[in-house]
Every structure is written in structure tokens, then in C-alpha cells.
C-alpha positions in Angstrom: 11.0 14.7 28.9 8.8 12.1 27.1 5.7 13.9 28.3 7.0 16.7 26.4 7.9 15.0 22.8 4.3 13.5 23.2 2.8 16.9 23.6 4.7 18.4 20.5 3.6 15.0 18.5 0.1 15.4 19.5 0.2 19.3 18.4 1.9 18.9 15.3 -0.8 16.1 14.6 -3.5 18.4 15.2 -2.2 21.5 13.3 -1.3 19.7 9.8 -5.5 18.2 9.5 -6.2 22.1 9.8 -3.7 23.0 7.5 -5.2 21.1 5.1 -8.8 22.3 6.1 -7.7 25.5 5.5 -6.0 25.2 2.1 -9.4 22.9 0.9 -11.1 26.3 1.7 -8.5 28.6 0.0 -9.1 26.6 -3.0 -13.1 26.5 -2.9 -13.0 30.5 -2.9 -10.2 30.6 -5.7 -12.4 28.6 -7.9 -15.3 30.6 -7.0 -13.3 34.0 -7.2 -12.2 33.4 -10.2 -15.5 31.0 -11.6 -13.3 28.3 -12.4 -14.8 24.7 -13.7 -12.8 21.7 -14.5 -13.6 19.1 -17.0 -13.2 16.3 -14.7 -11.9 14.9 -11.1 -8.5 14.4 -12.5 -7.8 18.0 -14.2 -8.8 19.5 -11.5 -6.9 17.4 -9.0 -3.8 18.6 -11.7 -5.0 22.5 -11.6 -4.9 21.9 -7.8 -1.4 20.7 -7.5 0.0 23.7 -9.8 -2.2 26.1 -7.6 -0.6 25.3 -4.3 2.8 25.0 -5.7 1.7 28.7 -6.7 1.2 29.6 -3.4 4.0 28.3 -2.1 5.6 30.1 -4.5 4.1 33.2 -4.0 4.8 33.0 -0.2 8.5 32.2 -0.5 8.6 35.2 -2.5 6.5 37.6 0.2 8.5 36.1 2.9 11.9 37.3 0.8 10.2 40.8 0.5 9.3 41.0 4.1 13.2 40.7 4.8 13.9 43.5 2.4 15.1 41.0 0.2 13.0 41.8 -2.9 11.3 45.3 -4.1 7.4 43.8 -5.0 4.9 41.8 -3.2 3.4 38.8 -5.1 -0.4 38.2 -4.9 -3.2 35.5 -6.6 -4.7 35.5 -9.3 -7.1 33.8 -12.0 -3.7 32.3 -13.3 -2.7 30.8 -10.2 -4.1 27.4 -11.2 -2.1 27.6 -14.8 1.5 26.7 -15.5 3.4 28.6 -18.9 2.3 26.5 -21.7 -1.2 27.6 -20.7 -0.7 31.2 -20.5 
């Protein structure tokens, strides 16, 4: 039994690096989709954050539509990395 909960430790360690591999990609080719530049480290640490709260958003939302729980489909776009007040 302990064997086991090591195993799922061990896999759940490994999956979350690639996770983050993955979304470190997503967000290169958003900013080169969409040609985006950032005055500094720190906006675009800022832009990042709002981005993959974005796509969490978005989905939440696809996941909802998938049940039959919403009429649209959400997708990205070159607003992604914008809250309101920017629009």
C-alpha cells in the first residue's frame, strides 16, 4: 500500500514540471501569435498572470459547454493577456 502512494507521489511530481513546460510554451506562441512585447520583466510577469487566469477561464467555460451546459465555445485571443480597464 505504501508502494502505491509513492508511485502516485512520484507521478503527480513528474506531471506538474510538464505542466508548467507546457504552459511556458503556450505563452511563447501567444506572444508570438499575437506579436506581443512588454516593457519590462515585471509587466510581463503581470500580462502573464491575467493570461493564464484567461485560460483557466476560458476552459472552465469549454468544459461547461462540453456538458451541454452553455450554447458557445470560448477561444484565445490577442486580448487574452488584457483585463477590462485595458480594453
Amino acid at each position: 500500500m505504501c508502494q502505491l502512494g509513492v508511485l502516485v507521489l512520484t507521478t503527480a511530481v513528474l506531471v506538474v514540471p510538464a505542466l508548467c513546460v507546457d504552459l511556458d510554451a503556450q505563452w511563447k506562441e501567444f506572444k508570438a501569435t499575437y506579436n506581443k512585447t512588454y516593457k519590462n520583466d515585471l509587466e510581463e510577469l503581470y500580462r502573464k498572470s491575467i493570461w493564464k487566469a484567461a485560460l483557466s477561464y476560458i476552459d472552465t467555460h469549454n468544459a461547461a459547454y462540453k456538458r451541454g451546459e452553455v450554447s458557445y465555445y470560448l477561444g484565445e485571443n490577442e486580448f487574452a493577456d488584457m483585463v477590462s480597464q485595458f480594453l
